[in-house]
RODREN-43179 format. One record per residue (C-alpha): residue number from 0; residue in one letter; x, y, z. Coordinates in Angstrom, 2 decimals, always signed. Layout:
RODREN-43179
   resi   resn         u         v         w
    NUM      A         X         Y         Z
...
This chain:
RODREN-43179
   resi   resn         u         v         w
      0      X     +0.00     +0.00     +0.00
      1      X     +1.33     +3.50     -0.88
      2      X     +2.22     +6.14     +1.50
      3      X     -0.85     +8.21     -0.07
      4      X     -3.09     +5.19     +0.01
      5      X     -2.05     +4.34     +4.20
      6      X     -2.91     +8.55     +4.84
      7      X     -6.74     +8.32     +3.02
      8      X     -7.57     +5.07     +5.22
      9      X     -6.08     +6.42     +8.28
     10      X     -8.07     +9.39     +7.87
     11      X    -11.32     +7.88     +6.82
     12      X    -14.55     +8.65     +8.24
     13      X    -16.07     +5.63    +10.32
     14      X    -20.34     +5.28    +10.73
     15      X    -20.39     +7.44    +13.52
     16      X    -18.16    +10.04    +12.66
     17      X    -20.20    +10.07     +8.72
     18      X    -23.38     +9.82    +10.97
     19      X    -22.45    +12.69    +12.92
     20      X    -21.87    +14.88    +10.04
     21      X    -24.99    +14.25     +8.33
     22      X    -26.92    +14.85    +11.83
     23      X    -25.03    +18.30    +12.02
     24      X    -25.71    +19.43     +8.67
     25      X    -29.26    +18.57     +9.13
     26      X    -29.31    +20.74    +13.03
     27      X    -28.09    +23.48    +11.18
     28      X    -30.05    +23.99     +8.17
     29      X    -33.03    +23.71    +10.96
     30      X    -31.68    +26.00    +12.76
     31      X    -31.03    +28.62    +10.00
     32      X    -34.76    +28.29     +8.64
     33      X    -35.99    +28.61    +12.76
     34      X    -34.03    +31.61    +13.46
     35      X    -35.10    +33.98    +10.65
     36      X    -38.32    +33.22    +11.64
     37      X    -37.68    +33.82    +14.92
     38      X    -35.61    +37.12    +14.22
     39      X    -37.32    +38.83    +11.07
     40      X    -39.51    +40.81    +12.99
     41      X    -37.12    +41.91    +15.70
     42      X    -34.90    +42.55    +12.47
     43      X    -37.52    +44.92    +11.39
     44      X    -38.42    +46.73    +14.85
     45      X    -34.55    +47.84    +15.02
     46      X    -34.88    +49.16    +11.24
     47      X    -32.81    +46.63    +10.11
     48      X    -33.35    +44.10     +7.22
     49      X    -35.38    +40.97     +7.77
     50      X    -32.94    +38.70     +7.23
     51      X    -30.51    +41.22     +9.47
     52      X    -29.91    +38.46    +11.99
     53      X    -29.62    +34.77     +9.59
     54      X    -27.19    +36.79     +7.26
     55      X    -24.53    +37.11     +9.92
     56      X    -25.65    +33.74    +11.46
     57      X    -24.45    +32.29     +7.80
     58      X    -21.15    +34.55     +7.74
     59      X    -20.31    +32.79    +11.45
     60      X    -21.50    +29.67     +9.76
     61      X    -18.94    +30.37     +6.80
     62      X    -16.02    +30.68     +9.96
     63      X    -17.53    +27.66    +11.80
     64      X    -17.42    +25.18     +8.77
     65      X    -13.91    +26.49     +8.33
     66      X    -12.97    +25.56    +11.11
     67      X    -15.41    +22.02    +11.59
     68      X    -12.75    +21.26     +8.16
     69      X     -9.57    +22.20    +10.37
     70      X    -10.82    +20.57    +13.12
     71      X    -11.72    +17.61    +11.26
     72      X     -8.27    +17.04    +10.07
     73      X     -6.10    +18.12    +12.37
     74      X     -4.99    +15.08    +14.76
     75      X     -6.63    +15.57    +17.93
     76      X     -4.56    +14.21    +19.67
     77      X     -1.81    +17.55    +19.17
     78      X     -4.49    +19.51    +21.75
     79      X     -2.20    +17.26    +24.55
     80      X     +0.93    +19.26    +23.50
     81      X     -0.78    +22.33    +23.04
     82      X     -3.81    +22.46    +26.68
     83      X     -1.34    +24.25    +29.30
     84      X     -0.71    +27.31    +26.66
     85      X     -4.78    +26.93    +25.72
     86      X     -5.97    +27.15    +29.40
     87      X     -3.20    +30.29    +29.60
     88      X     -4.63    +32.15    +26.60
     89      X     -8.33    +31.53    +27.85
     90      X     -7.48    +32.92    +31.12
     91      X     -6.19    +36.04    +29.88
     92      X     -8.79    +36.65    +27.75
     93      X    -11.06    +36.22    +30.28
     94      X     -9.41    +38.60    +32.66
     95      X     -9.06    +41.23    +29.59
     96      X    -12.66    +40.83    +29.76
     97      X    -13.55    +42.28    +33.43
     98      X    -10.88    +44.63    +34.11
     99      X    -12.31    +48.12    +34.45
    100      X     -9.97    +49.68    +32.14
    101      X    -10.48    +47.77    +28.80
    102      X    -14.36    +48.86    +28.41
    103      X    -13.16    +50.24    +24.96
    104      X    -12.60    +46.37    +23.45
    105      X    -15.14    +45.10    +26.32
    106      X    -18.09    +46.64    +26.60
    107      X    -21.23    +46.10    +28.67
    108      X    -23.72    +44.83    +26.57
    109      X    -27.18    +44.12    +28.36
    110      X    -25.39    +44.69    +32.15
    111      X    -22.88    +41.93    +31.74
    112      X    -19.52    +42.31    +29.86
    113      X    -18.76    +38.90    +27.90
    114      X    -17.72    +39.94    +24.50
    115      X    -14.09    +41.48    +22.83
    116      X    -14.21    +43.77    +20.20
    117      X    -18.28    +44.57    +20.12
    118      X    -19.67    +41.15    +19.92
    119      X    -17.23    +39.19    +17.95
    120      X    -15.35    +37.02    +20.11
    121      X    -16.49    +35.04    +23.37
    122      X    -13.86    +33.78    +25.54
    123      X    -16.29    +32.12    +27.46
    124      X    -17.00    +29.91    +24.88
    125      X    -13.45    +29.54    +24.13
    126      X    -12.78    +28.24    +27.65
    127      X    -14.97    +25.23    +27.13
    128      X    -12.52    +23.84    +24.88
    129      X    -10.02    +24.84    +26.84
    130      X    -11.38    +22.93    +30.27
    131      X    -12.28    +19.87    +27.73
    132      X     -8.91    +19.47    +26.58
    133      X     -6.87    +20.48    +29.83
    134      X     -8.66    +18.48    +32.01
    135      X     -8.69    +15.24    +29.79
    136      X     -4.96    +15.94    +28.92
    137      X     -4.08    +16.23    +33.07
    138      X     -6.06    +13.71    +33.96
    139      X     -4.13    +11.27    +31.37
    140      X     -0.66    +12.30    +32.93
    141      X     -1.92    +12.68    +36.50
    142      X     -3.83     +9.41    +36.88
    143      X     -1.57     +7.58    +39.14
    144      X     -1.72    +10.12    +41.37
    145      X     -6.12    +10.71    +41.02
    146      X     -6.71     +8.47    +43.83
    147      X     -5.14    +11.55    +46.20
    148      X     -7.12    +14.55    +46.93
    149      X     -3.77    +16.91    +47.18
    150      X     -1.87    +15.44    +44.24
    151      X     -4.36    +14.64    +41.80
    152      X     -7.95    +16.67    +42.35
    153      X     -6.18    +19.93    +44.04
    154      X     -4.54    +21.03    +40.78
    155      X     -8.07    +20.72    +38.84
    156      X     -9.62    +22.88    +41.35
    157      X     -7.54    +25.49    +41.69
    158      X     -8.03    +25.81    +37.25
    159      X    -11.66    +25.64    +37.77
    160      X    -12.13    +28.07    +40.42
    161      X     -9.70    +30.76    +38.40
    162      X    -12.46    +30.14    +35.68
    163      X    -15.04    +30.47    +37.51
    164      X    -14.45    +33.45    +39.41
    165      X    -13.54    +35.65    +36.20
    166      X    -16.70    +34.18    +34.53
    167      X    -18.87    +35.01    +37.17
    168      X    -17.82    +38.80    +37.38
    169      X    -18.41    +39.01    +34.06
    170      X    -21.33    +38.05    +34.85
    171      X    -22.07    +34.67    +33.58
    172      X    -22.89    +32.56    +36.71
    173      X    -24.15    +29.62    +33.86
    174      X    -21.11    +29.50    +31.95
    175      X    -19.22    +28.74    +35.53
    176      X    -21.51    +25.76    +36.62
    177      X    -21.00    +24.50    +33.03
    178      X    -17.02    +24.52    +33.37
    179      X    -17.65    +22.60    +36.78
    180      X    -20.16    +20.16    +35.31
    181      X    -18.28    +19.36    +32.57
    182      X    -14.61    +19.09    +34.54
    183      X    -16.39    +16.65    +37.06
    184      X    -17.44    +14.15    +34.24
    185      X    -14.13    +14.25    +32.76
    186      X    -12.63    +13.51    +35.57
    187      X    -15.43    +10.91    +36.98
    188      X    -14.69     +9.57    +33.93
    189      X    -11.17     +9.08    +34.34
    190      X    -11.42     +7.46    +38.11
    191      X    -11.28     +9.65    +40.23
    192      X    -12.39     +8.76    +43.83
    193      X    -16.30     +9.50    +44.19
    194      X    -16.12    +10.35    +48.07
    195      X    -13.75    +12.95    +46.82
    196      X    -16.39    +14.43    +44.72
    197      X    -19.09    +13.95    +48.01
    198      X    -16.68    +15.85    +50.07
    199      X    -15.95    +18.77    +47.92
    200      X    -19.70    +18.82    +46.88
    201      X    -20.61    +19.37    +50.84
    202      X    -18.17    +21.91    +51.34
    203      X    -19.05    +23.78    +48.14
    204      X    -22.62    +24.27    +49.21
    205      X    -22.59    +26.70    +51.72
    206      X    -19.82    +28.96    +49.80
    207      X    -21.81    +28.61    +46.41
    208      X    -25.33    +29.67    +47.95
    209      X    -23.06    +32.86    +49.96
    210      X    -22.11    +33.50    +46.11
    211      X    -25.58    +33.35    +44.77
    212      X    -27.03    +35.66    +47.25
    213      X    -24.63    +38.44    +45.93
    214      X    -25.49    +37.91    +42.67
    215      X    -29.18    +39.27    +42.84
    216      X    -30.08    +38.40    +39.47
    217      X    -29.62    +34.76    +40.08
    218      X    -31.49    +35.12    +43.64
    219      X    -34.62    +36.58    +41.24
    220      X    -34.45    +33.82    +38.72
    221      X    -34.19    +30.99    +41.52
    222      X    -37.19    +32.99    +43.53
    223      X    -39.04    +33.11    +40.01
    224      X    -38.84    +29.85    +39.08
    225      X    -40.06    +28.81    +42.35
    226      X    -42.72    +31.21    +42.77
    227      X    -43.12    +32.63    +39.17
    228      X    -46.11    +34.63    +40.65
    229      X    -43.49    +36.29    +43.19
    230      X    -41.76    +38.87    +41.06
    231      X    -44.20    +39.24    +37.45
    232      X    -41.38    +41.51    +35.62
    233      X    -38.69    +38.79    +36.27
    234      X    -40.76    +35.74    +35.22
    235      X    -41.95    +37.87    +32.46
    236      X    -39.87    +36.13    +29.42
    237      X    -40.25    +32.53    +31.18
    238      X    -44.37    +33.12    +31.24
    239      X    -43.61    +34.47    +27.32
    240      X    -41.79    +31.53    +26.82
    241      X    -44.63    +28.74    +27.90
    242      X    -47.53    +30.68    +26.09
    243      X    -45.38    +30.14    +22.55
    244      X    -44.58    +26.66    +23.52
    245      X    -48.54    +25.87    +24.73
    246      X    -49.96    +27.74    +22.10
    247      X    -48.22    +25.40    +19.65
    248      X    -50.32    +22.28    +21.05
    249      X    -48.91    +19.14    +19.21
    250      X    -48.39    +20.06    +15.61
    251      X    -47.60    +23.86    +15.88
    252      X    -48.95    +26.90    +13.89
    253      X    -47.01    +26.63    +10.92
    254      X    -43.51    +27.78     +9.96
    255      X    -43.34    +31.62    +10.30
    256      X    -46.57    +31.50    +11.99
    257      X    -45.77    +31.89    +15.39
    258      X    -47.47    +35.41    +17.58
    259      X    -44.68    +35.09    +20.15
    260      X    -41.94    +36.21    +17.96
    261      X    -43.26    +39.76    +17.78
    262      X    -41.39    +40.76    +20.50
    263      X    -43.15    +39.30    +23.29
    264      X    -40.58    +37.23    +24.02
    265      X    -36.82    +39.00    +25.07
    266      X    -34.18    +37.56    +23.18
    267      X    -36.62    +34.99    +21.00
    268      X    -34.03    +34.06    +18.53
    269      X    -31.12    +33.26    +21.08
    270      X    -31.90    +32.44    +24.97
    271      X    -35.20    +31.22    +24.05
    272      X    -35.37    +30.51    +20.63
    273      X    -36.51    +26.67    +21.38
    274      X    -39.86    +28.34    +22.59
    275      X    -40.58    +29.56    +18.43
    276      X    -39.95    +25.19    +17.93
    277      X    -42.50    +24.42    +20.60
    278      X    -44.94    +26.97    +19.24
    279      X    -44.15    +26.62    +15.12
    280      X    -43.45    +22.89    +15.45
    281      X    -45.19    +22.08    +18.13
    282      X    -44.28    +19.48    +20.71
    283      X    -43.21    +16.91    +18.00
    284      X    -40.80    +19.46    +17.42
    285      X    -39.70    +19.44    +20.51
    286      X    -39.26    +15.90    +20.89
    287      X    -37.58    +15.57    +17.28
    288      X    -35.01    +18.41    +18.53
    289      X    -34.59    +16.42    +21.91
    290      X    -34.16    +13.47    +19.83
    291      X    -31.90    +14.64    +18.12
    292      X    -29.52    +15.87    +20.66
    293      X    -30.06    +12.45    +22.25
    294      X    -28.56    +10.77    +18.87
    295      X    -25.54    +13.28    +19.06
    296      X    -24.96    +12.08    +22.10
    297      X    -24.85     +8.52    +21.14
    298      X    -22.59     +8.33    +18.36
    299      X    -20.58    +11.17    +20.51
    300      X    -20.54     +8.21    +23.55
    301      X    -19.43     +5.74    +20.78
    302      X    -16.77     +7.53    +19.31
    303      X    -15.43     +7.91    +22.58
    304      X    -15.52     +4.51    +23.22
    305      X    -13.58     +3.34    +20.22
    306      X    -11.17     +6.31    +20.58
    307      X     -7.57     +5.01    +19.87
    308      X     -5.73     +6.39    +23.33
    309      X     -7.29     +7.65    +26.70
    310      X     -7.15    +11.12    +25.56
    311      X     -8.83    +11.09    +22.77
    312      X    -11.73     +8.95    +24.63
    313      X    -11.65    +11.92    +27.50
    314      X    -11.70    +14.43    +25.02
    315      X    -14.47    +13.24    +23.07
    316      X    -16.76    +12.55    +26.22
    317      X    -15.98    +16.03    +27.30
    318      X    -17.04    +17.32    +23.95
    319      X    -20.23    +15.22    +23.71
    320      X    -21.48    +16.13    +26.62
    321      X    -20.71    +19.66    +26.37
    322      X    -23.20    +20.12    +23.58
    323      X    -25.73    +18.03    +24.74
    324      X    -26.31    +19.40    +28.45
    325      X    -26.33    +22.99    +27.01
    326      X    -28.87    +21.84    +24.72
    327      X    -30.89    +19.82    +26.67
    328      X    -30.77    +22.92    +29.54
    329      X    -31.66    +24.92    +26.94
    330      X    -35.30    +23.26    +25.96
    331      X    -35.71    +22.86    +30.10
    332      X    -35.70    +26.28    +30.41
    333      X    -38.06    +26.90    +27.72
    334      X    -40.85    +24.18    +29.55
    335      X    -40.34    +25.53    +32.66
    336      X    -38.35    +22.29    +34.18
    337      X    -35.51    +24.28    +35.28
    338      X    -34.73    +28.00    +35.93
    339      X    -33.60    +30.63    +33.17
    340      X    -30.04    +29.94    +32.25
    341      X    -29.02    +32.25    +29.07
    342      X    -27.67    +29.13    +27.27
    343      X    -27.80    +28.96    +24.11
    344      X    -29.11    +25.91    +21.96
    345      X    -26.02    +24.88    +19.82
    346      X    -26.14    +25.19    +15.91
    347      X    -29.63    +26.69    +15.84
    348      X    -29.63    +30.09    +18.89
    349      X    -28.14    +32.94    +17.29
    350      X    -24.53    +33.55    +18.17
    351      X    -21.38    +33.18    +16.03
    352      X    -18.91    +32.34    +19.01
    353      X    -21.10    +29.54    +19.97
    354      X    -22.03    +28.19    +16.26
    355      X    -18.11    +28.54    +15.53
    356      X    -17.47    +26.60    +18.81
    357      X    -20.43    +24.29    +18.53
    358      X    -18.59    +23.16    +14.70
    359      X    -15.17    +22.80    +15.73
    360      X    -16.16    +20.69    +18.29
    361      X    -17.61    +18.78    +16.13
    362      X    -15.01    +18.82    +13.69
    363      X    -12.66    +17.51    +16.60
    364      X    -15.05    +14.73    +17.27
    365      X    -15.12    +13.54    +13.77
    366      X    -11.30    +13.59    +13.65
    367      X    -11.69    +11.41    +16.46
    368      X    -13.87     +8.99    +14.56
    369      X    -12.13     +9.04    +11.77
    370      X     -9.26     +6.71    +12.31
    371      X     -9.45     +3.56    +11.25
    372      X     -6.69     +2.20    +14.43
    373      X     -9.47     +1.88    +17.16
    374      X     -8.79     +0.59    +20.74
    375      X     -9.43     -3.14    +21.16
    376      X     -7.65     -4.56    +24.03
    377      X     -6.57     -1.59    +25.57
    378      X     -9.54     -1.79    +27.93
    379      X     -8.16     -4.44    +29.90
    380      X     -5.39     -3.28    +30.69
    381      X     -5.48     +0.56    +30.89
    382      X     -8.74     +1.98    +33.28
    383      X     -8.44     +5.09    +31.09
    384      X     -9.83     +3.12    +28.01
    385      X    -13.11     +2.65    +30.14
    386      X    -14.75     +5.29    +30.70
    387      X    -17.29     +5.00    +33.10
    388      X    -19.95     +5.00    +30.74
């Protein structure tokens, strides 16, 4: 076989990973059809063009396939070498982001300061990569040492809680839980001792809730959700939100045909753009969206499985579930089943940093995928090639 001939197999695409593109092309062509209907009219309120809104959704879409192609041929596993100066970069551009005197390139947009340069870049969403592949690639070179709390888990939590804090006075208290969420998978994933997670949990509680209670905007949305009676201007979009969705019954209105969207509901075509789904689509829309989420998920969990070393199979669980839980928080929120978030819903909620994200995570999983060597007996022998899944 030919040098050429060895690089096209090693690089081919397996079920999942050809699966996974198909399911992705199909999310986003949804999603560009749901958000000009969801954004045409707010388009037009602000004096802008109708299709204001899905024309730079498809110029972040034109970035975001560039870089699903990157991503999708790049070895994967290179993010090892390249997590520590990652994880520095993210950090920096997070703390660029709430120092007082860089309002010029980091303004306050809507009381909370989580953009560079206008509303271009999002080193929020940057730092989800970042935790996915630092953690996994730590974890790999760490893991004799996991089973100690000092050792192994300190060094993780000292990362997460630099994250955290700068997210949160951005502030961005969602983005925060998501970097913890998605670190304590990883590394539940990879072994490490669940009394140590109990522990930490219990001790986390009563600084976490001291936290909340300074952050009043969170205390509203908790109160709101429990009591949506208790503060009318605060549950206002939630309320908003389960009209559209009830209104739609089980088949919807009709494509385009949603009341909702006229600016009844704040920020329809990005925080809650799953409740124009539940009202143009209906609740089989719904449950087709959920569904599909659930079947990225799946071949996500699968390519992880067959993932030929234990970063790669860390890095692709971290990335799987990553989009899912933001996805499947997002359509809670819209029901009513859990509190208002601001997460977006990936490849269909309007925002470049998070479509561009959302693809080259993708991309990264499909790399993944894509080689033919695939772990066989590694499982025996290494707990890494396991994951607790």
């Amino acid at each position: 076989m030919t040098a050429v001939a060895q690089t096209r197999d090693r690089w081919r695409m397996g079920v999942e990973a050809r699966a996974l593109v198909l399911l992705t092309a199909v999310l986003l062509a949804f999603g560009l059809a749901v958000l000009y209907s969801a954004s045409a009219m707010v388009a037009l309120s602000e004096d802008l063009g109708s299709a204001h809104y899905l024309i730079r959704q498809i110029i972040g879409l034109g970035v975001g396939a560039l870089a699903f192609a990157v991503a999708a041929k790049m070895d994967a596993e290179l993010w090892s070498k390249w997590a520590w100066p990652f994880m520095a970069v993210t950090i920096l551009l997070l703390l660029v982001i709430v120092l007082p005197f860089t309002t010029s390139i980091a303004p306050r947009i809507n009381g909370s300061r989580r953009f560079l340069f206008g509303a271009s870049i999002q080193p929020s969403e940057i730092g989800k990569l970042a935790v996915i592949m630092w953690t996994s690639m730590l974890l790999v070179k760490k893991r004799d040492q996991m089973r100690r709390l000092t050792k192994g888990l300190l060094p993780f939590l000292i990362v997460i809680g630099v994250l955290d804090i700068l997210v949160v006075l951005e502030p961005d208290l969602s983005v925060a839980l998501m970097y913890t969420l998605v670190m304590g998978i990883i590394l539940f994933a990879g072994g490490v001792r669940i009394g140590h997670f109990v522990a930490l949990g219990i001790l986390a509680i009563p600084v976490l809730w001291h936290e909340m209670e300074k952050l009043q905007y969170v205390m509203l949305r908790m109160s709101t959700f429990l009591d949506p009676g208790k503060a009318p201007d605060a549950s206002y979009q939630l309320k908003q939100s389960l009209i559209a969705v009830g209104s739609g019954g089980a088949f919807g209105r009709g494509f385009g045909e949603g009341r909702q969207q006229l600016g009844f509901v704040p920020f329809g075509y990005n925080d809650f753009i799953a409740s124009n789904i539940g009202e143009e689509w209906g609740f089989i829309g719904l449950l087709l969206l959920t569904a599909a989420f659930a079947m990225y998920a799946w071949l996500g969990f699968r390519i992880a499985r067959s993932a030929r070393t234990p970063f790669l199979q860390l890095v692709a669980l971290g990335l799987t579930v990553t989009v899912v839980i933001t996805a499947f928080l997002h359509i809670g929120v819209v029901v009513g089943l859990l509190p208002t978030t601001g997460l977006t819903l990936p490849f269909i909620s309007y925002g470049r940093s998070n479509l561009v994200l959302s693809l080259f995570m993708t991309g990264v999983l499909v790399n993944i995928g894509s080689h033919k060597e695939r772990v066989h007996g590694v499982a025996a022998t290494n707990p890494l090639a396991a994951p607790a899944w």
